[in-house]
N, C-alpha and C positions, 0 to 999 in steps of 0.2 A: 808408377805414376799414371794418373788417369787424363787422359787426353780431351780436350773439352770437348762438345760436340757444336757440330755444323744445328743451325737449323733446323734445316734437311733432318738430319743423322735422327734430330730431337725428335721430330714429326714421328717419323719411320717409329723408332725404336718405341717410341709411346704408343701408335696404333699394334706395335706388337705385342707388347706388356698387356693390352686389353683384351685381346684377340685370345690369349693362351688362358687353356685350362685356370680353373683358380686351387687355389695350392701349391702351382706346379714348382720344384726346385728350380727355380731359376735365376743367373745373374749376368752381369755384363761384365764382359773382358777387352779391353783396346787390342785388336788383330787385328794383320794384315793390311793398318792403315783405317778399319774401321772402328766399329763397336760391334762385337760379338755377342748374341743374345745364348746364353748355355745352360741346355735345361738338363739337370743330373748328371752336371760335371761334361755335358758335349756340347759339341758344338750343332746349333739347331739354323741360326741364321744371323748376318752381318749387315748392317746399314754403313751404306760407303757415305762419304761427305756429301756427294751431290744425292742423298738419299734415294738413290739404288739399292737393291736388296741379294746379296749372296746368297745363295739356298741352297742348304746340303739334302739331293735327295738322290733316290734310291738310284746307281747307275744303269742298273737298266731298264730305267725308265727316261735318260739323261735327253736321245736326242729325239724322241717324243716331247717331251717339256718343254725344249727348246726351241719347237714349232709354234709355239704359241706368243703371242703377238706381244714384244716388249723382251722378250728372253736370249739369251747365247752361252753359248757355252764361256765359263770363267775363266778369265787369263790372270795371272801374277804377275806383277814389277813388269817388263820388257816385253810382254808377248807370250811367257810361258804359258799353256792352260794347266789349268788344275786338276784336269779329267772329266771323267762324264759325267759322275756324282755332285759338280758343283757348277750353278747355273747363275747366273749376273740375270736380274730384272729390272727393267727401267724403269725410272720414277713412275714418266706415264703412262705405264703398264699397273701400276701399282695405287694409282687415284680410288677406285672403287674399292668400299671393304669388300666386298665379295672375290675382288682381283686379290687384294694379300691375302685375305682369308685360305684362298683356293692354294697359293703360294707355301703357304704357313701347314695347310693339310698336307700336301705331299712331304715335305723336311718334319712332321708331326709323323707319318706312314713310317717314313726311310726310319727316324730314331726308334720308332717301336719297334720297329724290324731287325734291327741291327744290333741291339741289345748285350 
């Protein structure tokens, strides 16, 4: 069942649809509480309801990333984190296309990488 989206969610998830490659396999999965963007069957990145942006990138690149203004490291349900490979961006972090853009390249890096 498809979970409707926030707003937010909608915003997010449509500047990311524009943003990615054209071609690319791409689809949306309800995770984690959000909407999942998955490009060739992975997971590339999640718009939470208050459209915040989940970004899976490269973990050793994790608490570098996280220095930058709007970023933390991602936490699950209670407090767990998710590791260093998955970073929580805030909305206002994410206003400028060139801020998701920049977001979008390193989870675009980590999937080509990871292969």
């Amino acid at each position: 069942m498809t979970v409707p989206l926030t707003p937010e969610q909608s915003a997010v998830i449509r500047r990311v649809r524009s943003a990615l490659p054209p071609g690319a396999a791409v689809r949306e999965v309800s995770m984690f509480g959000s909407r999942a963007v998955m490009l060739e069957e992975r997971m590339l990145v999640a718009a939470g309801k208050d459209g915040s942006l989940l970004v899976r990138v490269d973990p050793a690149r994790g608490a570098q990333l996280c220095a930058r203004p709007g970023a933390a490291p991602a936490v699950m349900g209670t407090g767990r984190p998710m590791g260093t490979g998955w970073i929580t961006v805030e909305p206002a972090a994410l206003a400028a296309e060139e801020d998701l853009a920049g977001w979008l390249e390193e989870a675009l890096a980590f999937h080509a990488g990871s292969g």
